[in-house]
C-alpha positions in Angstrom: 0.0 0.0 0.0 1.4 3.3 -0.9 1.7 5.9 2.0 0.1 8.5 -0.4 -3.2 6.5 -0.8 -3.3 5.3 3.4 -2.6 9.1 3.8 -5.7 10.2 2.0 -7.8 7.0 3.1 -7.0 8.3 6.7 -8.3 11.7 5.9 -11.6 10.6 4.1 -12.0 8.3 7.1 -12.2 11.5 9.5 -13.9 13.6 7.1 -11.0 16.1 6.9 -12.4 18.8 4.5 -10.4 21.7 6.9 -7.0 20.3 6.5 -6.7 18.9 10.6 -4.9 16.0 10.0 -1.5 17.0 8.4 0.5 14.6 6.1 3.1 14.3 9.7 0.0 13.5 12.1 -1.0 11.3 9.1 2.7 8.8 9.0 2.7 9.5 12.8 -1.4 7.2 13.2 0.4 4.9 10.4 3.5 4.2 12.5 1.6 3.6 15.8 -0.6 1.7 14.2 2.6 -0.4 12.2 4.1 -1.1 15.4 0.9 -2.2 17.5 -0.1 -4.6 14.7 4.0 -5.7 14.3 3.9 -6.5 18.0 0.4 -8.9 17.4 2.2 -10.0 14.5 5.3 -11.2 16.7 3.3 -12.5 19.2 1.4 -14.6 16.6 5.4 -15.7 15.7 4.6 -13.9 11.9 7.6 -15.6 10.4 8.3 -12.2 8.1 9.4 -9.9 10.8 12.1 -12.7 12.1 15.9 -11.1 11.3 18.8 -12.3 11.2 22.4 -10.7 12.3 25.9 -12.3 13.1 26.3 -11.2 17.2 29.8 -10.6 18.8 30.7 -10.2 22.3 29.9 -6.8 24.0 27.6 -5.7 20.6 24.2 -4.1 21.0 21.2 -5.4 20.3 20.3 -4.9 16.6 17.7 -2.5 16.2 13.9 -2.8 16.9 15.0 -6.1 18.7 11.4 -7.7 20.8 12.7 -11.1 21.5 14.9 -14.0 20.5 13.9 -16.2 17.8 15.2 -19.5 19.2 17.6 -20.5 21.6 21.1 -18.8 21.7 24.6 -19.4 24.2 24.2 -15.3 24.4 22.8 -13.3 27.8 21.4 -10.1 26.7 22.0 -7.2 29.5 21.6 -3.8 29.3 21.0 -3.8 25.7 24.4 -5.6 24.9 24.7 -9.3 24.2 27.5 -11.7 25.9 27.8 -15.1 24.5 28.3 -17.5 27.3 30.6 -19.7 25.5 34.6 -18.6 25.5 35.2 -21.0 22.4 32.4 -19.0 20.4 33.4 -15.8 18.2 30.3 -14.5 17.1 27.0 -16.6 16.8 24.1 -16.2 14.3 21.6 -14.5 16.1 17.7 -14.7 14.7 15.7 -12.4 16.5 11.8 -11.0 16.0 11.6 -6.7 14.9 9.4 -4.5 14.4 9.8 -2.7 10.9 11.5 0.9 10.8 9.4 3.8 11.2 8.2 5.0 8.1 9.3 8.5 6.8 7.4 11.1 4.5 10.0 10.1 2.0 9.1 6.4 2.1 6.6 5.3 -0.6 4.9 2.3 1.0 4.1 0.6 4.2 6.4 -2.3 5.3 3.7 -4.7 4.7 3.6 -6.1 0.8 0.0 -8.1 2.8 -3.0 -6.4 1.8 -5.0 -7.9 5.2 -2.1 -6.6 7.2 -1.8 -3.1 5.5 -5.8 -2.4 5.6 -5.4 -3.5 9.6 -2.6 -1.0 9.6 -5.3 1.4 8.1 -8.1 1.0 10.4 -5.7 1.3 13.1 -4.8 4.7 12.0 -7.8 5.7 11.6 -8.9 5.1 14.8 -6.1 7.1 16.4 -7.3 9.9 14.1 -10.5 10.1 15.1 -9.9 8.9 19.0 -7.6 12.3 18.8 -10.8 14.3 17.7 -12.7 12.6 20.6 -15.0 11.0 18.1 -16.7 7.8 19.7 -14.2 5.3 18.5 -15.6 2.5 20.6 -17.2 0.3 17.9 -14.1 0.6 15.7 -12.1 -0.1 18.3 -13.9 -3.4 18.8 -13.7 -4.2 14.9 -10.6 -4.0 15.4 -10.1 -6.3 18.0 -11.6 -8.8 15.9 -9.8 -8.1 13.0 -6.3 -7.9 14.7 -7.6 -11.6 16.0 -8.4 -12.6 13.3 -5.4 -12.2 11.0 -3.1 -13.2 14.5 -4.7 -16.8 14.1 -4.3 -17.0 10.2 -0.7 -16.5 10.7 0.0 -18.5 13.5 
């Protein structure tokens, strides 16, 4: 989905005739909305958002890092990883992420899913309006069931 197109989509959603929502509230709904659905997505074990980086002693933890993706001979503390093992170098660590925020100079959502992307969507849109204390309630419960419902498909 092209941001250009959720970007409008969020505006027709809230009636936006006066120009409230600008293009930066816009991306900002989009990438709350990315990362609440990323994190159902991970905890549904979403096989797309697992990455995969070679780990040294003392490193950081790669970036948007949520959990382990397996089992690995490294402690994580304080946001740098120590590999137990003095006979190991560096160890192939597989990890779940959430995707990068997006920018105004990005062109499309992270997602290539349609499902996932009009989740994304409705998400937004629900933050958009919730910020103009519309009565968001129903939606909100829509999207429960939607956010359930794809969290089981891809389990």
């Amino acid at each position: 989905m092209l941001v250009s197109s959720a970007i409008s989509r969020i505006k027709a959603a809230g009636h936006d005739i006066s120009e409230e929502y600008s293009n930066e509230d816009c991306i900002a709904f989009l990438n709350t909305a990315i990362q609440q659905i990323s994190s159902l997505l991970i905890a549904a074990q979403y096989p797309a958002l697992v990455q995969e980086v070679l780990v040294r002693n003392g490193d950081n933890l790669p970036q948007n890092y949520i959990k382990c993706a397996g089992t690995y001979p490294i402690k994580m503390t304080n946001n740098k990883a120590v590999i137990i093992d003095d006979d190991v170098e560096a160890v192939a660590f597989r990890y779940w992420a959430t995707p990068d925020l997006i920018t105004a100079d990005d062109t499309e959502l992270p997602y290539s899913h349609d499902a996932i992307n009009e989740v994304i969507l409705k998400g937004a849109v629900i933050l958009a309006l919730n910020e103009n204390e519309y009565d968001v309630t129903q939606d909100s419960s829509l999207m429960s069931s939607l956010q359930s419902a794809i969290a089981s498909a891809m389990a």
